[in-house]
C-alpha positions as CSV (number, residue, x, y, z in Angstrom):
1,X,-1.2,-11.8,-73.7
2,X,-1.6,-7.7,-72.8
3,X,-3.3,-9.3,-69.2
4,X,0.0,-10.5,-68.4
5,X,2.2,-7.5,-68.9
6,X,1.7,-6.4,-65.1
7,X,3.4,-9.7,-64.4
8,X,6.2,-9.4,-66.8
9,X,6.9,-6.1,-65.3
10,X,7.0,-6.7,-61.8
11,X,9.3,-10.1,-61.4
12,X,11.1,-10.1,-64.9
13,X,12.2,-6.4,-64.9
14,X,15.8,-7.7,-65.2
15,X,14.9,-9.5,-68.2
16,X,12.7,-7.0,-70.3
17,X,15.5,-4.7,-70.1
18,X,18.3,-7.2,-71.2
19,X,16.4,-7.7,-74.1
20,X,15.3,-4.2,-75.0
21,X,19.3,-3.1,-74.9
22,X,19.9,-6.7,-77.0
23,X,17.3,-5.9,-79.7
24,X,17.7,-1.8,-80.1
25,X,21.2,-0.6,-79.5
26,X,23.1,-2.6,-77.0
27,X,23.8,-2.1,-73.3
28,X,26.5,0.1,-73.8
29,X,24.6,2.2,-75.9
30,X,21.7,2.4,-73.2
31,X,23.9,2.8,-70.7
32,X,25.1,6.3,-72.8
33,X,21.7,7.8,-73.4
34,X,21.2,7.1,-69.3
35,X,24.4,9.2,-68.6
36,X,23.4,11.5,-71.2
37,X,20.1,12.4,-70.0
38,X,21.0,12.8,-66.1
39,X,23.7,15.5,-67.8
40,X,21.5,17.6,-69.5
41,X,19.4,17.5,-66.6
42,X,21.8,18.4,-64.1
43,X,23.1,21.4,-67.0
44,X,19.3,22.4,-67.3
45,X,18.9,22.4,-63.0
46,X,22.5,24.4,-62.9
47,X,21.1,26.9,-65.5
48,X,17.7,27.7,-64.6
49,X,18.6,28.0,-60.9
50,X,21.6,30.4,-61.7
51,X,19.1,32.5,-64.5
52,X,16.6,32.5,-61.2
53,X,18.9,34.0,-58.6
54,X,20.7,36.4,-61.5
55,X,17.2,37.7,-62.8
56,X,16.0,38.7,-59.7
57,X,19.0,40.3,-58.6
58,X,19.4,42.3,-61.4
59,X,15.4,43.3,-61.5
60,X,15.7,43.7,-58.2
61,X,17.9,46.7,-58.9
62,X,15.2,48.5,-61.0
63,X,12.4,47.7,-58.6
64,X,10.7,44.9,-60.8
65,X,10.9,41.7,-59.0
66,X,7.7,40.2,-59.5
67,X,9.0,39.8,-63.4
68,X,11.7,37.8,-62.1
69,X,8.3,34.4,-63.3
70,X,8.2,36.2,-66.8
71,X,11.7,36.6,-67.6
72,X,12.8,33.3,-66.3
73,X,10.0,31.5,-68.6
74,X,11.3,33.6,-71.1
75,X,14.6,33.0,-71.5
76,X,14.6,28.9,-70.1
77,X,12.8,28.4,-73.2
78,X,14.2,31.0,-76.0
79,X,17.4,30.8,-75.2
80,X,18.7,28.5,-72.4
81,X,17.3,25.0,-73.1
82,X,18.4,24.9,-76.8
83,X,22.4,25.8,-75.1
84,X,22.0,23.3,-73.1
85,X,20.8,20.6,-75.5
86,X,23.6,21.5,-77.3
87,X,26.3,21.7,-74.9
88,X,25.2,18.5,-73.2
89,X,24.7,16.5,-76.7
90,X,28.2,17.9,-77.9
């Protein structure tokens, strides 16, 4: 049975995922978590970019640019993802 899971996948893709949505939550439901998830993305791409360009800006004014890594790391993970999360899960 596992030998034929290549096969399932490739020409009954259609069906595996009716019947995933059918038997966990439903096809709206699925549909949701899809929508959900390309969100948060796009709120976590928006943020980090803006935190990039802002950072090294203002670092840039004290003559530390090559921190701009460091804080960016910093603050994507302390502070930014878990506003985001929230924001988008809201």
């Amino acid at each position: 049975a596992a030998a034929g899971v290549p096969y399932a996948l490739r020409y009954y893709r259609k069906d595996i995922l009716r019947l995933i949505a059918e038997i966990s939550m439903g096809a709206g439901t699925l549909a949701m978590i899809g929508g959900t998830l390309v969100i948060v993305g796009f709120l976590t791409l928006a943020t980090g970019g803006t935190l990039a360009v802002q950072g090294y800006s203002s670092l840039g004014d004290i003559g530390i640019e090559a921190l701009t890594g460091f804080l960016a790391a910093f603050i994507n993970v302390r502070i930014s993802a878990p506003v985001v999360a929230g924001i988008g899960l809201a």
